[in-house]
N, CA, C and O atoms as a printed pandas DataFrame, in Angstrom:
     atom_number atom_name residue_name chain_id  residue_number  x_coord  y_coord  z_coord
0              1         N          UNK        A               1   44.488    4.298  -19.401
1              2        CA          UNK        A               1   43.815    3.095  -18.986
2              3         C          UNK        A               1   43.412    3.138  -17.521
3              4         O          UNK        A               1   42.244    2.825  -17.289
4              5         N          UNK        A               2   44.154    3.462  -16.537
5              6        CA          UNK        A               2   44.123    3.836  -15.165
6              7         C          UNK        A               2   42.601    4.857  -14.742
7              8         O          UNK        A               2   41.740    4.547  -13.918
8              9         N          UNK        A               3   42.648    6.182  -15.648
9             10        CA          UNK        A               3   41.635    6.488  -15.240
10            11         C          UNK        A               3   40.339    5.614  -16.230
11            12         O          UNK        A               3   39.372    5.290  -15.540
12            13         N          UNK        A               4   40.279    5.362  -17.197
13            14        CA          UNK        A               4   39.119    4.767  -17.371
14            15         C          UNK        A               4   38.767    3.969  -16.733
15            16         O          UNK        A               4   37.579    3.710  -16.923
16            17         N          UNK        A               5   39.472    3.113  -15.649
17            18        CA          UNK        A               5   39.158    1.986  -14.695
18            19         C          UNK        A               5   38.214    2.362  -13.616
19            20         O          UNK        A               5   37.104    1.955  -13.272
20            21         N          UNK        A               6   39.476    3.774  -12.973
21            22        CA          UNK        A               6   38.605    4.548  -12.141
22            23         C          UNK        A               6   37.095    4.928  -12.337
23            24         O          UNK        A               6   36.171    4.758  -11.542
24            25         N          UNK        A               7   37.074    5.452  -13.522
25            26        CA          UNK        A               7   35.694    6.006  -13.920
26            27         C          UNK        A               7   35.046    5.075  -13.687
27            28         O          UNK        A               7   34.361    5.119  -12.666
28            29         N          UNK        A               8   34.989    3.438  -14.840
29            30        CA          UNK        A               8   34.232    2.427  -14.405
30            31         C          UNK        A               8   33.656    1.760  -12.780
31            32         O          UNK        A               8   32.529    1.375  -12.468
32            33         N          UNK        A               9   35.030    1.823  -11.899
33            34        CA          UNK        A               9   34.730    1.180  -10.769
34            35         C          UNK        A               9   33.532    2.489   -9.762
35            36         O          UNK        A               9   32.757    2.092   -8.892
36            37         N          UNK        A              10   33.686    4.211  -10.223
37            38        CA          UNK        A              10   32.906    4.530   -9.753
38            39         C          UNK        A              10   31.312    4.704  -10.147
39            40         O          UNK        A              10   30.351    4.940   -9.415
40            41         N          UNK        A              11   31.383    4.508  -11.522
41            42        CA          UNK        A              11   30.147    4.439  -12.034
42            43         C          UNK        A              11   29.683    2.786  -11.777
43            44         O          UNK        A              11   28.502    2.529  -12.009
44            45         N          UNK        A              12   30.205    2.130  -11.501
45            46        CA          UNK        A              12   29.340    0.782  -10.931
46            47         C          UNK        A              12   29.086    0.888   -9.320
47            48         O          UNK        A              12   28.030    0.454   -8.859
48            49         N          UNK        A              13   30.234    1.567   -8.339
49            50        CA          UNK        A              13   29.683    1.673   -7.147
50            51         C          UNK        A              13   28.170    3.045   -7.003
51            52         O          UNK        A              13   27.100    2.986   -6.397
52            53         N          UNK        A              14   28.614    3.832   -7.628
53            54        CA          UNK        A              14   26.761    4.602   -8.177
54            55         C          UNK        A              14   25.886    3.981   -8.347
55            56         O          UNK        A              14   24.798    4.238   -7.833
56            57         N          UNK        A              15   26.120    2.873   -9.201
57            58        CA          UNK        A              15   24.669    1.977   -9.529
58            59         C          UNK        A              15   24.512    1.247   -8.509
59            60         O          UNK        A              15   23.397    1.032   -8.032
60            61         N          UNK        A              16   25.563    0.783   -8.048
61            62        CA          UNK        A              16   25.171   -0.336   -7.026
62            63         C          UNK        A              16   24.410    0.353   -5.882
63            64         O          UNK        A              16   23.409   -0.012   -5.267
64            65         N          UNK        A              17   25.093    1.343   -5.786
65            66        CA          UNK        A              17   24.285    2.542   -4.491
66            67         C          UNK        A              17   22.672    2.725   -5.132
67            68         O          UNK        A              17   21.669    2.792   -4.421
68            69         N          UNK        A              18   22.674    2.769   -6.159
69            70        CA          UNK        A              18   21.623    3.448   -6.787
70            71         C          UNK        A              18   20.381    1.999   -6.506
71            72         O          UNK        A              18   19.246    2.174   -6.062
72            73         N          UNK        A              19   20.853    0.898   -6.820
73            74        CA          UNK        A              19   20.154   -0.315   -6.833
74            75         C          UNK        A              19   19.589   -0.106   -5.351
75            76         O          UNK        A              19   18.462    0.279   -5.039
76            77         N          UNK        A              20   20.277   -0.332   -4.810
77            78        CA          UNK        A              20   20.217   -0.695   -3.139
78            79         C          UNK        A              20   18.969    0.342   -3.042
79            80         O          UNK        A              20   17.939   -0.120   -2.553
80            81         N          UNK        A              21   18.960    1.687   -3.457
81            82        CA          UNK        A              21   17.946    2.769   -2.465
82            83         C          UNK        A              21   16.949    2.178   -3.688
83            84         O          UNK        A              21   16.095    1.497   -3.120
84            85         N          UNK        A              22   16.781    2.172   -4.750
85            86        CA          UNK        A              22   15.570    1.317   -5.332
86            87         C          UNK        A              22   14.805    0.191   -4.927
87            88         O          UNK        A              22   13.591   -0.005   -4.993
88            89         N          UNK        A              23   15.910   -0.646   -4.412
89            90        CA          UNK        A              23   15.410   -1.709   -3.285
90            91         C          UNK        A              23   15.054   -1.559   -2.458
91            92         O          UNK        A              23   13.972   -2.139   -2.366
92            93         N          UNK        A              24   15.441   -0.793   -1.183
93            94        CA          UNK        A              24   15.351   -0.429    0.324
94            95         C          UNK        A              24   13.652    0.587   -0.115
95            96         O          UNK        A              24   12.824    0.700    0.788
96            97         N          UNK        A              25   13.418    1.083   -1.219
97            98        CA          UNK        A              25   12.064    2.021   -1.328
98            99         C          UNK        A              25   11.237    1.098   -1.754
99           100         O          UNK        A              25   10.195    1.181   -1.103
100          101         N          UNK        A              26   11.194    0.217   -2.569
101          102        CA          UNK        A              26   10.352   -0.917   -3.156
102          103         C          UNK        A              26    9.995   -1.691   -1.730
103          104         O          UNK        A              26    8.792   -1.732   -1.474
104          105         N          UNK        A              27   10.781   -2.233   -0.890
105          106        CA          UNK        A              27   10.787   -2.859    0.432
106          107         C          UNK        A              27    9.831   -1.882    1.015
107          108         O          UNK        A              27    8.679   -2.315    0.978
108          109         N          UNK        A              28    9.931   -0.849    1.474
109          110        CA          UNK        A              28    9.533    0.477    2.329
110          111         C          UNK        A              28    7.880    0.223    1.850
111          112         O          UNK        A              28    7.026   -0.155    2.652
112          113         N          UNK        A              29    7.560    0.545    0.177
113          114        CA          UNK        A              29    6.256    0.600   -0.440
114          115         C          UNK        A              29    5.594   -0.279   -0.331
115          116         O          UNK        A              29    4.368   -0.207   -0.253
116          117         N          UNK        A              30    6.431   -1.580   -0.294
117          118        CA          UNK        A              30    5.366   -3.000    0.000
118          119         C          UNK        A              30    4.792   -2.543    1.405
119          120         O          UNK        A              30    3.687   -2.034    1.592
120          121         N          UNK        A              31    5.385   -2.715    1.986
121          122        CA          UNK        A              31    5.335   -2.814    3.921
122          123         C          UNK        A              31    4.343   -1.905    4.331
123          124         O          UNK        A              31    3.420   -2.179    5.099
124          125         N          UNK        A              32    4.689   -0.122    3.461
125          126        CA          UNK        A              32    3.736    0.975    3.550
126          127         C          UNK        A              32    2.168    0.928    3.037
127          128         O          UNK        A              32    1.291    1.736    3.340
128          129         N          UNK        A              33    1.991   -0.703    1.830
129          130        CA          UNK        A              33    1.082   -0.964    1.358
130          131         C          UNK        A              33    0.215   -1.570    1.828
131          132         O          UNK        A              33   -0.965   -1.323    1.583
132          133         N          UNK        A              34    0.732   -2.790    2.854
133          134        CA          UNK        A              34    0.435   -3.709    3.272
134          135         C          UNK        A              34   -0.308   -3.116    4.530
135          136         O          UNK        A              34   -1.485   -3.335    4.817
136          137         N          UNK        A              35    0.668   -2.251    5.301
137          138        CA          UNK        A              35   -0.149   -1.405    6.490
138          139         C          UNK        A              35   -1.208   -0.867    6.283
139          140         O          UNK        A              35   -2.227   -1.040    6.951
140          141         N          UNK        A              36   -1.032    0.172    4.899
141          142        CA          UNK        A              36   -2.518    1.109    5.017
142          143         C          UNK        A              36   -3.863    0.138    4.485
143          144         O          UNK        A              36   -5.074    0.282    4.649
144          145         N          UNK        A              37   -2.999   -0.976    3.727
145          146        CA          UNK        A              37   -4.940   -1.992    3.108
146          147         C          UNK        A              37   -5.003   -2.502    4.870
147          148         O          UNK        A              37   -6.186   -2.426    5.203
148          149         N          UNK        A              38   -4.289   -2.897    5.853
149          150        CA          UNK        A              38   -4.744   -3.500    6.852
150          151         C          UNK        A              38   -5.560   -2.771    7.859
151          152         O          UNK        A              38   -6.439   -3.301    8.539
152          153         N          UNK        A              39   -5.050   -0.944    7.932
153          154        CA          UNK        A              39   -5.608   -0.186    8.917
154          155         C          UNK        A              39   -7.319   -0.031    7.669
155          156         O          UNK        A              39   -8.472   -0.228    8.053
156          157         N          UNK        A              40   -7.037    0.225    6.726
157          158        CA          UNK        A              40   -8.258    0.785    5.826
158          159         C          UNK        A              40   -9.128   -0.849    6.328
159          160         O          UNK        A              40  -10.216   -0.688    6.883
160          161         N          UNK        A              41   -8.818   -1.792    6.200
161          162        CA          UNK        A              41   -9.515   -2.887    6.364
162          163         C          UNK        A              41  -10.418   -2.997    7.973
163          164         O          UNK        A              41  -11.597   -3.286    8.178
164          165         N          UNK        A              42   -9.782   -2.790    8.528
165          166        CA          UNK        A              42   -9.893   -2.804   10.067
166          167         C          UNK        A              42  -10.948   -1.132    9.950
167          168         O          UNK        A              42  -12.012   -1.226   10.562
168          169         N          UNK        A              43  -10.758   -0.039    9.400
169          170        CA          UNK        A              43  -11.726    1.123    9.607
170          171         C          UNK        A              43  -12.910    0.666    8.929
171          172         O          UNK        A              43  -13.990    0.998    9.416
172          173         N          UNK        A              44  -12.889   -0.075    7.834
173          174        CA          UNK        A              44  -13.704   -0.565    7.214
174          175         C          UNK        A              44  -14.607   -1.354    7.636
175          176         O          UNK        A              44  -15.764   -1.096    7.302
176          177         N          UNK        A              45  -14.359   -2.480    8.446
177          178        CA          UNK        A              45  -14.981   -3.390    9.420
178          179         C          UNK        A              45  -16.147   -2.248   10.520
179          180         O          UNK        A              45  -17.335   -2.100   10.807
180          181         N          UNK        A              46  -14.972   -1.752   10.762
181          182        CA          UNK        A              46  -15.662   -0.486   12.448
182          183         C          UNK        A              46  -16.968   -0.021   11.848
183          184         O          UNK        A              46  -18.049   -0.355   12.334
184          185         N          UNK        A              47  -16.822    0.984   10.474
185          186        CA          UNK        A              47  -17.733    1.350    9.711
186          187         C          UNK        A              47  -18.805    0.966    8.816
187          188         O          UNK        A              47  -19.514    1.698    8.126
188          189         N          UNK        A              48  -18.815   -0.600    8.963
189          190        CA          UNK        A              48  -19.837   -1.124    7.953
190          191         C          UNK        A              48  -20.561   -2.098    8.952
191          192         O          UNK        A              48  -21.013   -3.144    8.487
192          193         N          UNK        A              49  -20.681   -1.871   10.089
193          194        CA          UNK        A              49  -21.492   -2.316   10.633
194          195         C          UNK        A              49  -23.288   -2.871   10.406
195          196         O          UNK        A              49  -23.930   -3.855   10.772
196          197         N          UNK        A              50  -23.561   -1.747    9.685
197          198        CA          UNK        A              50  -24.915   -2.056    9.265
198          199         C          UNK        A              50  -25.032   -3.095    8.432
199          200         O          UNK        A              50  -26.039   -3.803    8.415
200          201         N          UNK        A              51  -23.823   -3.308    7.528
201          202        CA          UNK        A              51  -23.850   -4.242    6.424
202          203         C          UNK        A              51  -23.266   -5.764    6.988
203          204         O          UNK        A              51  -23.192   -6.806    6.337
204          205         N          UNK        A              52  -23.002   -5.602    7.967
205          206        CA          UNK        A              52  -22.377   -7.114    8.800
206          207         C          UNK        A              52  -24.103   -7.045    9.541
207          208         O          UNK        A              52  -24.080   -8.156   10.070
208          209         N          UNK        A              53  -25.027   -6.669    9.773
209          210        CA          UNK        A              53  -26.227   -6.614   10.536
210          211         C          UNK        A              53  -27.174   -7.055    9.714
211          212         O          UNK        A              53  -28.004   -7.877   10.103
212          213         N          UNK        A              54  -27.170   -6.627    8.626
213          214        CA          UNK        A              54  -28.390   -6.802    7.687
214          215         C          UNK        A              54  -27.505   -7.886    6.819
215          216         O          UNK        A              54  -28.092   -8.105    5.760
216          217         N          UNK        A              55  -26.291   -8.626    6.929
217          218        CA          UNK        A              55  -26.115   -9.990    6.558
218          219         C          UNK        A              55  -26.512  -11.150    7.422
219          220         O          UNK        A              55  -26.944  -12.266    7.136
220          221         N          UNK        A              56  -26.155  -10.373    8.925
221          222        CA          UNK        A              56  -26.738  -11.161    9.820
222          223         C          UNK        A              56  -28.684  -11.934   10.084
223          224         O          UNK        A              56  -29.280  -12.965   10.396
224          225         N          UNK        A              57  -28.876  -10.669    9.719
225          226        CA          UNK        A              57  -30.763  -10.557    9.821
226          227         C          UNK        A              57  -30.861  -11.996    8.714
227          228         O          UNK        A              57  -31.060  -13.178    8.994
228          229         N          UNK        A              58  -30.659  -11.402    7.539
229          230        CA          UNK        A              58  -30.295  -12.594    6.364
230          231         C          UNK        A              58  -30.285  -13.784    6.401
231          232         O          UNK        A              58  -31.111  -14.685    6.259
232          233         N          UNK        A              59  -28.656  -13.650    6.730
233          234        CA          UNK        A              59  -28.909  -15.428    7.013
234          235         C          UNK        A              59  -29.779  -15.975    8.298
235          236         O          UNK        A              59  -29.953  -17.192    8.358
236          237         N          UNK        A              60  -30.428  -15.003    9.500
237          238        CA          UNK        A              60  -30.832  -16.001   10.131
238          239         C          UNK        A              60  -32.344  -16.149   10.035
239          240         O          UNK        A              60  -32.947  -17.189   10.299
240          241         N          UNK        A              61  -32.918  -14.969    9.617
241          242        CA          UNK        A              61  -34.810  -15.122    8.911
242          243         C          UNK        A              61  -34.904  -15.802    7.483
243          244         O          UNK        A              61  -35.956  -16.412    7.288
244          245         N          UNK        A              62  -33.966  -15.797    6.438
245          246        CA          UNK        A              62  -33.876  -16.261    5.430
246          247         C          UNK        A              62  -34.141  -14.944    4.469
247          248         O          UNK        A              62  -33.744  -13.782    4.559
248          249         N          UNK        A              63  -35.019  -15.651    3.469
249          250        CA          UNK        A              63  -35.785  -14.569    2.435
250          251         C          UNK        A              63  -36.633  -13.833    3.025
251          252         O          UNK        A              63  -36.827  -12.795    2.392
252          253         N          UNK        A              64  -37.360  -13.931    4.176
253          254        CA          UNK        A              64  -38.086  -13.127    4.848
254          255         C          UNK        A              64  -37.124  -11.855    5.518
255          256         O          UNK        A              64  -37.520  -10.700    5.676
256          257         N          UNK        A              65  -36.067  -12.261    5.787
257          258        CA          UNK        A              65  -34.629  -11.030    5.993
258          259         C          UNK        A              65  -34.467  -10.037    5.180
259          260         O          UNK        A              65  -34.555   -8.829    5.399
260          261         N          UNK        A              66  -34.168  -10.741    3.998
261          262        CA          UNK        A              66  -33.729   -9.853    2.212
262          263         C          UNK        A              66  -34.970   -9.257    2.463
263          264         O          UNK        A              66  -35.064   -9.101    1.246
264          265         N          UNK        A              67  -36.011   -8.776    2.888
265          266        CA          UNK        A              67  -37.487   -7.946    2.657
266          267         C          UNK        A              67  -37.037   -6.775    3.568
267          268         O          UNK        A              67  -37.084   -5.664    3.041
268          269         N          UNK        A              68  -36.675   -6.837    4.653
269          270        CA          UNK        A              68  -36.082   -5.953    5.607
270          271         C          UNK        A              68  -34.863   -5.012    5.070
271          272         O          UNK        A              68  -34.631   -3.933    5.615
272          273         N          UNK        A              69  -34.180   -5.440    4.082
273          274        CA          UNK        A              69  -33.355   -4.477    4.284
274          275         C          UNK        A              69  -32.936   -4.511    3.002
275          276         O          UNK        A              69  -33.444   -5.326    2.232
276          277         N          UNK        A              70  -31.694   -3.411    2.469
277          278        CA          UNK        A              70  -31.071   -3.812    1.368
278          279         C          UNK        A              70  -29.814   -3.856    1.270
279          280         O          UNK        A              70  -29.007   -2.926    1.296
280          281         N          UNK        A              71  -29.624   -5.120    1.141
281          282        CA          UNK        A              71  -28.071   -5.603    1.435
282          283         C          UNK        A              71  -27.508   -5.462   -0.129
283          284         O          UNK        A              71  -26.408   -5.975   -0.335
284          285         N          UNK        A              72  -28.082   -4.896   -1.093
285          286        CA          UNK        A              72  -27.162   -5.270   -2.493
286          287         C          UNK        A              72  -26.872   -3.731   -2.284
287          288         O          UNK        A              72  -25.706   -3.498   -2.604
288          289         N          UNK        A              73  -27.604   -2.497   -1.815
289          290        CA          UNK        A              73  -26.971   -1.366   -1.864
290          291         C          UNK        A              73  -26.287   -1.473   -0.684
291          292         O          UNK        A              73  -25.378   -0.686   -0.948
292          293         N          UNK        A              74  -26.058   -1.843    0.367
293          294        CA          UNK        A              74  -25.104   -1.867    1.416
294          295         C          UNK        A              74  -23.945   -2.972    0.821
295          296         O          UNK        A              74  -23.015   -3.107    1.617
296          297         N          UNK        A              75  -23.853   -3.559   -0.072
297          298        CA          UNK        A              75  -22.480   -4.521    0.042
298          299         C          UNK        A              75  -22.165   -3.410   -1.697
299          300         O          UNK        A              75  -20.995   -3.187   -2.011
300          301         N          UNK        A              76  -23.105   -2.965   -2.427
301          302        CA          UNK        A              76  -22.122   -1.989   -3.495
302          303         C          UNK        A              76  -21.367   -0.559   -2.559
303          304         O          UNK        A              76  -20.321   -0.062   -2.975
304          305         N          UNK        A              77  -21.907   -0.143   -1.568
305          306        CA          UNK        A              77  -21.151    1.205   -1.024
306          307         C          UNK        A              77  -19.766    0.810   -0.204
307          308         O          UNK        A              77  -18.746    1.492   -0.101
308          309         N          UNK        A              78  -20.136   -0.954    0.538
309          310        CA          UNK        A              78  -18.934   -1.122    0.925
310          311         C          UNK        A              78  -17.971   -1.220    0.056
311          312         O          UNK        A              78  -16.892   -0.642    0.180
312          313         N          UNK        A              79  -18.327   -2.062   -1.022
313          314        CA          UNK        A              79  -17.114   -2.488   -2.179
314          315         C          UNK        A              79  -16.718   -1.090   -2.330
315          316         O          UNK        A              79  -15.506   -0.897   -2.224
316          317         N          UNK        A              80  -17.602    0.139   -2.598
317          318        CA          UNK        A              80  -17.053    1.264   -3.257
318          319         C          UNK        A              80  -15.704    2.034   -2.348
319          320         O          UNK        A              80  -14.664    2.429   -2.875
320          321         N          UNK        A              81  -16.030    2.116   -0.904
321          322        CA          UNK        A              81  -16.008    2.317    0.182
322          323         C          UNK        A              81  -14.200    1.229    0.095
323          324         O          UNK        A              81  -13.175    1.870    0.327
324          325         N          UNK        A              82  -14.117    0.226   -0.122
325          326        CA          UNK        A              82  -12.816   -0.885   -0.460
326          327         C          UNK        A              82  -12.478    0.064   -1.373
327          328         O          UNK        A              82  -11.868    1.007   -0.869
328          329         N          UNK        A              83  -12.721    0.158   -2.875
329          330        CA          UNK        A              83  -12.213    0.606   -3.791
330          331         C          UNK        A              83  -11.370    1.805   -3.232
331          332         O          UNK        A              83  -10.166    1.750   -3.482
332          333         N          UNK        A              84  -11.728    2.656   -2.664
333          334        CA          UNK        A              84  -11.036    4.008   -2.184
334          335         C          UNK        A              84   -9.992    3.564   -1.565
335          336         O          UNK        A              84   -8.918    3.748   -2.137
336          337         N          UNK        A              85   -9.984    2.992   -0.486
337          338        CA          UNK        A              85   -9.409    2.380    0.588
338          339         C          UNK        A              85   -8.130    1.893   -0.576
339          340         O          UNK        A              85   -7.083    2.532   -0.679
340          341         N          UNK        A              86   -8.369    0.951   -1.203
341          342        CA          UNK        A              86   -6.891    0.154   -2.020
342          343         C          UNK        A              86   -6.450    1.628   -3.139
343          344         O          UNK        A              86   -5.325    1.593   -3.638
344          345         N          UNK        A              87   -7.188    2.608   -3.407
345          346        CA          UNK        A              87   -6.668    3.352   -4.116
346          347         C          UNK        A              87   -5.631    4.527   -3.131
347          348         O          UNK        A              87   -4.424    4.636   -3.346
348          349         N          UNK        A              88   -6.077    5.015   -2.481
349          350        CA          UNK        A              88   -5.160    5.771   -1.231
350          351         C          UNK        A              88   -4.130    4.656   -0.880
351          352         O          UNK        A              88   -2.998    4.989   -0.529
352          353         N          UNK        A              89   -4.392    3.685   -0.941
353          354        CA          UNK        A              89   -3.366    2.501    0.069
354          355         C          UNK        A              89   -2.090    2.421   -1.115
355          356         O          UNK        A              89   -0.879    2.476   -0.903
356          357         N          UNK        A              90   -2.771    2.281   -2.350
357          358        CA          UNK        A              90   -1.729    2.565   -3.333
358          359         C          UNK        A              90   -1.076    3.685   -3.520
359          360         O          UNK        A              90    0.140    3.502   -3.477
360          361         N          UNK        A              91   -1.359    4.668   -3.692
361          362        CA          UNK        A              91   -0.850    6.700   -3.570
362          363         C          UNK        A              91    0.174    6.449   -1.862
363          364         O          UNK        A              91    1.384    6.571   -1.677
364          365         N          UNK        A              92   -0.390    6.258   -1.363
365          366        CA          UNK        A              92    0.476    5.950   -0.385
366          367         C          UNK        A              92    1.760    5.414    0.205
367          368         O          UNK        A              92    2.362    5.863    1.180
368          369         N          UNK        A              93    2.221    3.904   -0.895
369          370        CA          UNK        A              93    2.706    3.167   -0.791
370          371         C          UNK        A              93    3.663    3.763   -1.820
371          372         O          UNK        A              93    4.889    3.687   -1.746
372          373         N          UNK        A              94    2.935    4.394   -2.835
373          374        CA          UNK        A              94    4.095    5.105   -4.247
374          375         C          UNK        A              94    5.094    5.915   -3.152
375          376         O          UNK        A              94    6.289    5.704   -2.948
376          377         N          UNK        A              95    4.179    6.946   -2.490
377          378        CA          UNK        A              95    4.948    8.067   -1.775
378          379         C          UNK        A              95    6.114    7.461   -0.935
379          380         O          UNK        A              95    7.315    7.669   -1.108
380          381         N          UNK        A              96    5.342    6.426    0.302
381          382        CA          UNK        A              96    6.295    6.410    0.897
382          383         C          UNK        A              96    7.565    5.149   -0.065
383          384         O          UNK        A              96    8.482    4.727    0.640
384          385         N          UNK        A              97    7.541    4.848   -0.975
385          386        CA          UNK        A              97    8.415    4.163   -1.719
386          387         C          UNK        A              97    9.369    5.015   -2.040
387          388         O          UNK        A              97   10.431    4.943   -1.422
388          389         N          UNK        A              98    9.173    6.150   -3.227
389          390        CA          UNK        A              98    9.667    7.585   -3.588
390          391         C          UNK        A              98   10.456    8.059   -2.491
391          392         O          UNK        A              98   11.684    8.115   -2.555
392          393         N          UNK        A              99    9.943    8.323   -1.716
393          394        CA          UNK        A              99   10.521    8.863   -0.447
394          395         C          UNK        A              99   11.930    8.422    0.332
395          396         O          UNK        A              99   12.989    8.967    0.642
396          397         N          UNK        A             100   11.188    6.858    0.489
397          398        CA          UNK        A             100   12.713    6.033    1.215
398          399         C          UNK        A             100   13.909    6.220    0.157
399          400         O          UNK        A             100   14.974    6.836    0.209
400          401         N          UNK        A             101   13.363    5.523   -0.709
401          402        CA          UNK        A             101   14.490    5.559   -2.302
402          403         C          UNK        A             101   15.370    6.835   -2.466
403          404         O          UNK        A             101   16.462    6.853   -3.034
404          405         N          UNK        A             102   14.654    8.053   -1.806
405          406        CA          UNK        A             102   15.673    9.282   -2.200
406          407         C          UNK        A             102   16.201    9.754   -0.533
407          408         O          UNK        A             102   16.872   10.757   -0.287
408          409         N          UNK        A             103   15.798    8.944    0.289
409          410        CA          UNK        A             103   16.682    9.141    1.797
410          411         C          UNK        A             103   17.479    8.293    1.688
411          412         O          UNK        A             103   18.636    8.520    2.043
412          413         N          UNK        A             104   17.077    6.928    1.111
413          414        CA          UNK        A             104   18.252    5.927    0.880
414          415         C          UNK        A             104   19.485    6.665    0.582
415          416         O          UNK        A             104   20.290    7.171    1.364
416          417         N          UNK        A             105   19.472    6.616   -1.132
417          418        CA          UNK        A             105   20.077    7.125   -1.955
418          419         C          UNK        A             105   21.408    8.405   -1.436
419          420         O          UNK        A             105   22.639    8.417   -1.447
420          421         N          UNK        A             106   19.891    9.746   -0.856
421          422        CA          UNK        A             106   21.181   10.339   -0.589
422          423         C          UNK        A             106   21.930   10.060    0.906
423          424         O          UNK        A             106   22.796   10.865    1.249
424          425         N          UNK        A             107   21.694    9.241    1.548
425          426        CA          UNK        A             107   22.229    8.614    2.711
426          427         C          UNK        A             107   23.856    7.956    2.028
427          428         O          UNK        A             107   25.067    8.176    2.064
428          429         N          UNK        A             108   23.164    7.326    1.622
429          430        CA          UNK        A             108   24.285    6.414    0.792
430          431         C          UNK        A             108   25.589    6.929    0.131
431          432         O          UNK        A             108   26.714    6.474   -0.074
432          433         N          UNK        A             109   24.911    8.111   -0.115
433          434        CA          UNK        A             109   25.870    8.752   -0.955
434          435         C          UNK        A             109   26.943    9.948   -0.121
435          436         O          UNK        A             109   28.069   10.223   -0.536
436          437         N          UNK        A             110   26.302   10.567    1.137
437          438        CA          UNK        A             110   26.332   11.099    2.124
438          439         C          UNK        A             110   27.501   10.279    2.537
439          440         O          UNK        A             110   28.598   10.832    2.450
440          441         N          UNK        A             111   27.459    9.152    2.938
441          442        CA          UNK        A             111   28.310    8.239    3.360
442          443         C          UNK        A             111   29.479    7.905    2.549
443          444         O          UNK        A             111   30.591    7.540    2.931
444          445         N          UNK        A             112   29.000    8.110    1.258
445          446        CA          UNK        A             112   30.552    7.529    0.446
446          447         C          UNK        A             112   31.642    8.671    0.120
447          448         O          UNK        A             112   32.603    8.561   -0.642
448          449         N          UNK        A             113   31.125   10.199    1.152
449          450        CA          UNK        A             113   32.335   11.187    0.659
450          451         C          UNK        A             113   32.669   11.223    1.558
451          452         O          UNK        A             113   33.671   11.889    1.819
């Protein structure tokens, strides 16, 4: 009975270890997610200049603006241009999630011998 206790109390402090670096990497991936859509957002801005210009022209000539330029292929390359941006921001956020979770982990575990 003694050792089956043992066994139990260490296979729940494993999980509990195990929880924690699942948590501490999920935490890590948000944060890592949140950064790269904000820097991609902000490069995005720098780089679409033409398309903040020819919205500008737009609204201030009117329909005589929309003749000048073409803002439906400049706002589809930005969206496309976003699309990439949240797809890397995601690959990114997996990695550095993956990553913390197994420094956690073996930290944790490092620590409990």
């Amino acid at each position: 009975m003694v050792a089956h206790s043992s066994t139990s109390d260490t296979l729940q402090a494993w999980l509990v270890r195990l929880l924690l670096a699942l948590l501490i990497g999920t935490l890590a991936g948000i944060i890592a997610y949140l950064s790269a859509r904000a820097i991609g957002a902000a490069w995005l801005l720098l780089h679409q200049q033409e398309l903040i210009e020819a919205t500008r022209q737009a609204l201030q000539q009117g329909v005589m603006g929309l003749a000048d330029t073409n803002l439906r292929a400049l706002r589809l390359a930005a969206e496309a241009e976003q699309n990439r941006i949240a797809e890397l921001s995601a690959w990114f956020s997996l990695g550095m999630a993956f990553l913390a979770a197994v420094v956690t982990f073996v930290r944790l575990e490092w620590l409990q011998q």
